[in-house]
N, C-alpha and C positions, 0 to 999 in steps of 0.2 A: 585827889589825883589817882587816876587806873596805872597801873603798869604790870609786865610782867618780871623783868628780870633787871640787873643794868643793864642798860643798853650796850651796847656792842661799841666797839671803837670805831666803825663804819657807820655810825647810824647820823640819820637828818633829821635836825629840830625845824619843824615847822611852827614860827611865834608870832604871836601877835596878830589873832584872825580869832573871829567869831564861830565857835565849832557847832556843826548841827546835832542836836541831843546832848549837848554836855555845856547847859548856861553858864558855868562858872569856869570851864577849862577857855583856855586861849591859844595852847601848844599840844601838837600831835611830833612824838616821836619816833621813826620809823627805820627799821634795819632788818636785811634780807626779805627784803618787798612787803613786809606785815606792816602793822601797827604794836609798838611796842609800851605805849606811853601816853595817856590822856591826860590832860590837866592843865593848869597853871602855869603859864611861861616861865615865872622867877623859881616854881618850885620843881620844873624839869631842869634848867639849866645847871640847878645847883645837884642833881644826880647824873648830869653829862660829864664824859670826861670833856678833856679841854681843847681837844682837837677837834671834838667833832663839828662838821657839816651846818650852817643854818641856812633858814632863807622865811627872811619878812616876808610874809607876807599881808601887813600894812591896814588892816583893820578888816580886811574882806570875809567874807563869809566861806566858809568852811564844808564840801557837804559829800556825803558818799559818794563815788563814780555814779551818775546815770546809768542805769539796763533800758534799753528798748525791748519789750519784749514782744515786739511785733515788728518788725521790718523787713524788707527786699534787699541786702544787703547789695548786692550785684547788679542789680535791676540801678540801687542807688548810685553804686558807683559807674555802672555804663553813662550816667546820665554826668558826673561828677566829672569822666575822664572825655567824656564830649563823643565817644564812641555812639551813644543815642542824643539828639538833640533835645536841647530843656527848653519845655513847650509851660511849664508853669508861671502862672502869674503873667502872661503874655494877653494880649487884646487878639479877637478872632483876625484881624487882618494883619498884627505883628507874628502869630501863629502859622498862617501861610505864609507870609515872609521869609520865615525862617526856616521853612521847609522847602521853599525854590531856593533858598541860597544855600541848602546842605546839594539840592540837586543840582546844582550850579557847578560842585566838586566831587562830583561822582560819574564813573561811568558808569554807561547802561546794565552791568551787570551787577554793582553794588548796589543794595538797599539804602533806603532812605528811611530812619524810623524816632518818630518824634514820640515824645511822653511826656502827659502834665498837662494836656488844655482840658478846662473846664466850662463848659460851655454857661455855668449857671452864672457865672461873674460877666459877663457879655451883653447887652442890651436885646440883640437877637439868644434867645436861648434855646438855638437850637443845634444841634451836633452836626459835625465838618461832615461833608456828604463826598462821597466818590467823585463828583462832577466838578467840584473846587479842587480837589487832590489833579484829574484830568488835566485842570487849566494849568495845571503846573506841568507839568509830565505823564504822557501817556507811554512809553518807555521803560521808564526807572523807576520800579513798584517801591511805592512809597506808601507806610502805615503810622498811621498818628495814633497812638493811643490816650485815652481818656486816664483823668488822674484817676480813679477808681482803678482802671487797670482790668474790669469787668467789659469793656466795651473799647470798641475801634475803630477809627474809621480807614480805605482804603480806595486805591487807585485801580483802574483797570488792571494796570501794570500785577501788581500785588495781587486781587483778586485771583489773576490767570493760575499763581502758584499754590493755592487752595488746596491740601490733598483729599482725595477724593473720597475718604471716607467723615472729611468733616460733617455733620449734621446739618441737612438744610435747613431746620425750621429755625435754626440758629444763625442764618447770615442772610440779611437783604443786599440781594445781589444790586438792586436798580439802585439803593441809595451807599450801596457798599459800607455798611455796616454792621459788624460783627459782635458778637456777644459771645461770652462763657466759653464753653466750650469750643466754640470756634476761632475765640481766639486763640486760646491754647493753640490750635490747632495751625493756625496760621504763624504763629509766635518759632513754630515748630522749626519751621524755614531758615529763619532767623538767630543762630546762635552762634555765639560769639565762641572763638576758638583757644585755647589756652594764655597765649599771647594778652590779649582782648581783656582776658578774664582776668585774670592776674593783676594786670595794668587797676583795671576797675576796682579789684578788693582793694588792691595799695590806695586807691583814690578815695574808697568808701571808709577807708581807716582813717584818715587822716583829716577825712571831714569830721568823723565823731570825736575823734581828739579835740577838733577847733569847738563842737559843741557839748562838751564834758561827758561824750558816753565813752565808758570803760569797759560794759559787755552791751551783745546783742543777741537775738534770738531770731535767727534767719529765716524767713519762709524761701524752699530752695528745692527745685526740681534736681536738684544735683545729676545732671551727667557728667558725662566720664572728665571731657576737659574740663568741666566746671571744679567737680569733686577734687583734681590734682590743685585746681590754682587755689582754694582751701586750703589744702595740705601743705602747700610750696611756700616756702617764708614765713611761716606762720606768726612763727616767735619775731621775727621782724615789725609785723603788721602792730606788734603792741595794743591788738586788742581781743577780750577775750568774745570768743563767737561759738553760738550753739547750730546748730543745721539741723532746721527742720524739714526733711523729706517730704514730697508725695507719698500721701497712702498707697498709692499702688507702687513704690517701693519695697512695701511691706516686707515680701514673703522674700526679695533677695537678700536686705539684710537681714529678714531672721534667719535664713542660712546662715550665713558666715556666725552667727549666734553674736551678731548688735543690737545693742540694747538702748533707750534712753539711758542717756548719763554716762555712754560711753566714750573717752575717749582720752585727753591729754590737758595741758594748761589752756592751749589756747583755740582748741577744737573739739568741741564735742558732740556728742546728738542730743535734740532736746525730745521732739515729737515729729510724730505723724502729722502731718497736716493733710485736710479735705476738706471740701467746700458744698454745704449745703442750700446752699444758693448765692446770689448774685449780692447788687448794691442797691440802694436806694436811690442815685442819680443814673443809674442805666435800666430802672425800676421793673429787674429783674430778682431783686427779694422777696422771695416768699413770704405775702401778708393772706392774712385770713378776712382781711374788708378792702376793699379796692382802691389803687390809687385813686387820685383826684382825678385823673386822666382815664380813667379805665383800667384794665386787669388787677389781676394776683400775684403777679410774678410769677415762679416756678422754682420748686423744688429740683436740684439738679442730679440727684439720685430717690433709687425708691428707697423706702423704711428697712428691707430687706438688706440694701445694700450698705447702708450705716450701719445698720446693726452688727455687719459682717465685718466691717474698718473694726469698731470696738471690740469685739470678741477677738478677732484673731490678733488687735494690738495687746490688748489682755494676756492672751498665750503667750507672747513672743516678748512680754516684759516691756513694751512701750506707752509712754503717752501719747495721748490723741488730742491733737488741735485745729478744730474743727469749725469752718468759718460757719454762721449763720447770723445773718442781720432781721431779716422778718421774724414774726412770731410765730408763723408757721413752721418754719425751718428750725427754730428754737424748742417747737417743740417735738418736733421727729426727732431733732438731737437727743434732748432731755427723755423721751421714749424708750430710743435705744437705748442708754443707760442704763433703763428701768427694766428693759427687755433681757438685757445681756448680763447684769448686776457687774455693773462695771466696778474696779479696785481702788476705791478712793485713794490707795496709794500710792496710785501712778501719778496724781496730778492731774489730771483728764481736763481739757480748757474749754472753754467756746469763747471764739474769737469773736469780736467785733461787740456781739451781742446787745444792736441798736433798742431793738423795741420789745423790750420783753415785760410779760407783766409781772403784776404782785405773785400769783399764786405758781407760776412760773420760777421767777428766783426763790419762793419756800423751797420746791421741788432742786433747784439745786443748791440748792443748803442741806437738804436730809441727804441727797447724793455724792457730795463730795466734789464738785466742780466747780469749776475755777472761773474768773469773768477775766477776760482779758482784750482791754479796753482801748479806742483810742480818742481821747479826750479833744483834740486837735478837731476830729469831725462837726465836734458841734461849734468851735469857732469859725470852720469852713461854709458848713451847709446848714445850722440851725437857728430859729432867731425868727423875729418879723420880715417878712418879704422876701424870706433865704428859699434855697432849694428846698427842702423840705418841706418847708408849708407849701410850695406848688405839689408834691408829691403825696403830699401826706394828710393834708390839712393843719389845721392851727391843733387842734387838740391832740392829737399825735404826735408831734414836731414835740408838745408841749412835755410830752412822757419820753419821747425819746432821751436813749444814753443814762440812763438814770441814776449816774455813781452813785448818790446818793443813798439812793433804795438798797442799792446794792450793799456799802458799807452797813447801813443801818443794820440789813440782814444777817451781817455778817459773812458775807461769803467772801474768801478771800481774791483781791483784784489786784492785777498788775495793770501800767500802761506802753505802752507802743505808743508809735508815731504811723504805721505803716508806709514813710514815706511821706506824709501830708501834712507839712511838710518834715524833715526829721528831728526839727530842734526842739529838744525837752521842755525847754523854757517854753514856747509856744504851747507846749503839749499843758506842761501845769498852769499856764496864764487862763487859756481853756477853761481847765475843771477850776477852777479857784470861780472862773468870771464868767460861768455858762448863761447863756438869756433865760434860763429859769431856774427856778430853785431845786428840783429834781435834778437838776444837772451840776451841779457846785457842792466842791467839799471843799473844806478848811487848806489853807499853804499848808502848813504840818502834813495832813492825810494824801494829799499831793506829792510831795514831796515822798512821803512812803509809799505811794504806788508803782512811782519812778523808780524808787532803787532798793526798798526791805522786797516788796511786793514783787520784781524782776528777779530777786535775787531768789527768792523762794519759791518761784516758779520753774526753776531752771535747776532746782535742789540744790542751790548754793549757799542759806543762808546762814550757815555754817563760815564761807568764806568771806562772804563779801556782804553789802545794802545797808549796814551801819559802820560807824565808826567805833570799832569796839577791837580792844587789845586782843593781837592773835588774829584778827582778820586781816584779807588784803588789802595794800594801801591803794587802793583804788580812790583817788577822791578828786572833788573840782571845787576849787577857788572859784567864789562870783563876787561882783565889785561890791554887792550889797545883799542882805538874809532875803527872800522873798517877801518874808513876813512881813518886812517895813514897809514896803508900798504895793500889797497885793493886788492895786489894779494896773500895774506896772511891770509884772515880771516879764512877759516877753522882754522886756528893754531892758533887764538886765544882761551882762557881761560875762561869759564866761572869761578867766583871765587866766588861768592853767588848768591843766587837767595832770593827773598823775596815773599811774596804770604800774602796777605790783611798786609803788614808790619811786618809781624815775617818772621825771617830769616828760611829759610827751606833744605838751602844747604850753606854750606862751605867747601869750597876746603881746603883739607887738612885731612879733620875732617873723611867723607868716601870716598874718593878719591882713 
C-alpha cells in the first residue's frame, strides 16, 4: 500500500476497481483533490476514519484522467453547442442536407458554416464544389469545411467576403475551394462573439468529461472574445486547459513577459503553434516524391521563417508546436532546430508528424523533440483501399504514423485526438489495432501516450498522467482494463470521470 499521511476526515475511498499501474491495489484514497492512498481496499479502509466518504466502484477499471494533447477545443465545442453544423460521419447527400436545413433558419445575413465532411468515406471521392453549395443558396454564404480543417469548400455567397489580401494561388475560385492559408483567411469572417464562445467551451467541457479527458492542449488563435471566454468560468468548466497560440502571437505575449507554463489551475499556455504545411487528404503536405495524383504539396513558410518562430520562441521562454505531416516539412522543422540550437528544455513538439523517416526521428532524438501524435488518423485514413493509399500509395501508407519507430527510438510521444474524432478510446483502439505493424504499440504504451505522455508535455508530470500519491485525482472509471480485449477498446465505456477528485461525469446521469 502507497500512502501519504492519514487521510483527512474529508477524504473518498474509491474500492473495488482494478487500478492502472498498481496490480495488487484495488482502492484509491483521495482528500483536497490529490491522491492520498494506493492499495488494497480492506487495508485502506482499516486507516479510514469511519465517517469517511465511499463509492464502489464495482470491479471496473481504474485509469489516470485522459490529456489530449492536440485538440481545437472551441472549433469542438462550436460544433458540440450546434453554433457550427456536424457534417461528420454524414453521406455527401445527408451533408448537403444539412446545410440547406441550417439555411432554412438563417437570414441572409447570418453564416452558414458546416465541419467534418470527409469526402474519402463517399463512393464519389471528390470534395463539395461551390456549384452544390449554389444549389442551395446563392444568398446566405455558406462554408463547409473539410475534417482536416486544411481545406473548404464555399458558396458564391461566402466567396464575395474573401478579404482581399487572401492569397490567390490558394483558392479556386470556379470550384470554390479553399486551402491553408486561405482558409484562415476566410475563417477570419467568421468568428463567434464572447456569448457564442463561452457557450462552446461549457459544451467542449462537458463532452470531455462524458469521454474521461481531464486536461487538454488547445490549438487557439485566441482573440480578444475568444481569450475572455478562456478566462470566464474557468474553475466552473472543471477542466484543466493549456492554450496554444499562433506564432505570430509571439512578440505580443512576450511583451507582457508570458511564457509557456504560465498561468493558473485551470488555464495555462502551453506553446506556440505554426504550421509547416498542410494534410494528406487536401494533399497539401509537403512530400519530397509525389502524390499518386501528382505534386509535392507545399511548404507554407520559407526555412528563414521557421527558423525565426524557434529562435525568438527560444528568447521569449516558449515552446514551439509546430504542425508538419510530409517529410519535407519534417525536415525544414528538424533543420531549424539544427539552425537555431534550439533548448531541448523547452519541450519543442512536432505535431502530427505522419511520414517521417528513420534517419529523421534519430535527428530528433539527439535534438530534444517531442512527437506528438494522433493515432485516430490512421484508423481514419490508413489501411487497404483508405485515403492514403490513394494519396500515397501502398508503401507509404505502409510507414506512415510510425509509433512504433518512434517509441522504439525513444523519443518521447504524447497523443491528441485533433478532433478526429475526440474520444481517447477511439484514439488508443487506433494505436493498439493500426493496419500495420509500424503503426501499433502495446494497450499499456497507449494508454501512457494518453495520459504520462500529455502530462509531460504540458510540464505537468509532476501533477498529474499516473496515479501516484500527491498527484491530481484526475481519473476515469472504464467498464473494463483495455488490456482484456484490445481489439475492443473503442467499445469500451467511460463510466465516471473525476477531475481534482469530484466526480464530474457519470454514466447514466447525462448520458
Amino acid at each position: 500500500m502507497t500512502t501519504s499521511s492519514r487521510a483527512e476526515a474529508s477524504a473518498l475511498l474509491l474500492q473495488n476497481a482494478r487500478i492502472h499501474g498498481h496490480p495488487t491495489a484495488t482502492g484509491v484514497v483521495i482528500a483536497g483533490g490529490r491522491i492520498r492512498a494506493v492499495g488494497p481496499t480492506q487495508a485502506l479502509r482499516q486507516c479510514m476514519p469511519t465517517e469517511t466518504a465511499t463509492i464502489d466502484l464495482k470491479g471496473g477499471a481504474l485509469l489516470p484522467g485522459f490529456i489530449d494533447a492536440h485538440i481545437h477545443l472551441l472549433h469542438t465545442g462550436l460544433v458540440e453547442s450546434g453554433w457550427q453544423i456536424a457534417l461528420q460521419g454524414r453521406s455527401r447527400s445527408e451533408t448537403l442536407g444539412a446545410l440547406a436545413a441550417a439555411c432554412g433558419e438563417r437570414t441572409q445575413q447570418e453564416w452558414v458554416v458546416g465541419y467534418g465532411w470527409d469526402e474519402s468515406t463517399w463512393a464519389e471521392r471528390a470534395y463539395i464544389t461551390k456549384k452544390e453549395l449554389d444549389t442551395i443558396s446563392t444568398s446566405i454564404p455558406i462554408v463547409a469545411i473539410r475534417l482536416d480543417g486544411h481545406l473548404l469548400s464555399a458558396n458564391t455567397a461566402a466567396l464575395a467576403q474573401l478579404p482581399e489580401e487572401t492569397p490567390e494561388e490558394l483558392v479556386d475560385s470556379a470550384q470554390g475551394i479553399l486551402r491553408e492559408g486561405a482558409v484562415a483567411s476566410l475563417r477570419s469572417r467568421i468568428i463567434p462573439d464572447f456569448d457564442a464562445a463561452s457557450t462552446a467551451l461549457d459544451a467542449a467541457a462537458a463532452l470531455c468529461h462524458r469521454l474521461g479527458i481531464t486536461g487538454v492542449h488547445t490549438m487557439s488563435g485566441l482573440s480578444a472574445p475568444h481569450f475572455d471566454a478562456f478566462m470566464a468560468h474557468r474553475a466552473k468548466r472543471r477542466l484543466h486547459i493549456r492554450v496554444c497560440p499562433a506564432v505570430g502571437r509571439l512578440h505580443e505575449f512576450a511583451a507582457l513577459g508570458i511564457h509557456s507554463d504560465f498561468g493558473d489551475e485551470w488555464v495555462r499556455f502551453g506553446g506556440m503553434k505554426g504550421f509547416a504545411d498542410g494534410s494528406i487528404g487536401a494533399q497539401n503536405a509537403a512530400l519530397s516524391s509525389p502524390y499518386e495524383t501528382g505534386g509535392l504539396g507545399a511548404l507554407n513558410y520559407s526555412d528563414e521563417t521557421v527558423q525565426a518562430w524557434i529562435r525568438s520562441s527560444n528568447d521569449a521562454g516558449w515552446q514551439t508546436l509546430i504542425h508538419a505531416i510530409g517529410d519535407r516539412a519534417i525536415d525544414q522543422v528538424l533543420s531549424a532546430h539544427e539552425v537555431t540550437g534550439s533548448d531541448p528544455s523547452l519541450r519543442h513538439r512536432i505535431e502530427h508528424l505522419e511520414l517521417p523517416n528513420r534517419e529523421q526521428l534519430s535527428r530528433m532524438k539527439r535534438l530534444g523533440v517531442m512527437a506528438s501524435m494522433q493515432p485516430n488518423f490512421t484508423g481514419n485514413w490508413s489501411g487497404p483501399e483508405s485515403l492514403y493509399v490513394n494519396r500515397l500509395g501502398e508503401v507509404r501508407d505502409a510507414a506512415s504514423n510510425p509509433l512504433r519507430w518512434i517509441i522504439d527510438e525513444g523519443i518521447p510521444l504524447a497523443f491528441g485526438s485533433d478532433g478526429m474524432p475526440p474520444s481517447p478510446l477511439y484514439g488508443l483502439h487506433c494505436a493498439v489495432n493500426g493496419a500495420y505493424d509500424v503503426q501499433r504499440v502495446s494497450v499499456n504504451e497507449a494508454i501512457d501516450c494518453y495520459t504520462r505522455g500529455g502530462a509531460m508535455f504540458g510540464f505537468e508530470e509532476h501533477e498529474c498522467g499516473t496515479i501516484e500519491v500527491g498527484k491530481r485525482a484526475d481519473l476515469v472509471l472504464l467498464d473494463e482494463p483495455p488490456t482484456v480485449r484490445p481489439n475492443e477498446i473503442r467499445d469500451r465505456q467511460v463510466l465516471r470521470t473525476f477531475v481534482n477528485g469530484e466526480c464530474v461525469y457519470e454514466r447514466g446521469e447525462t448520458a
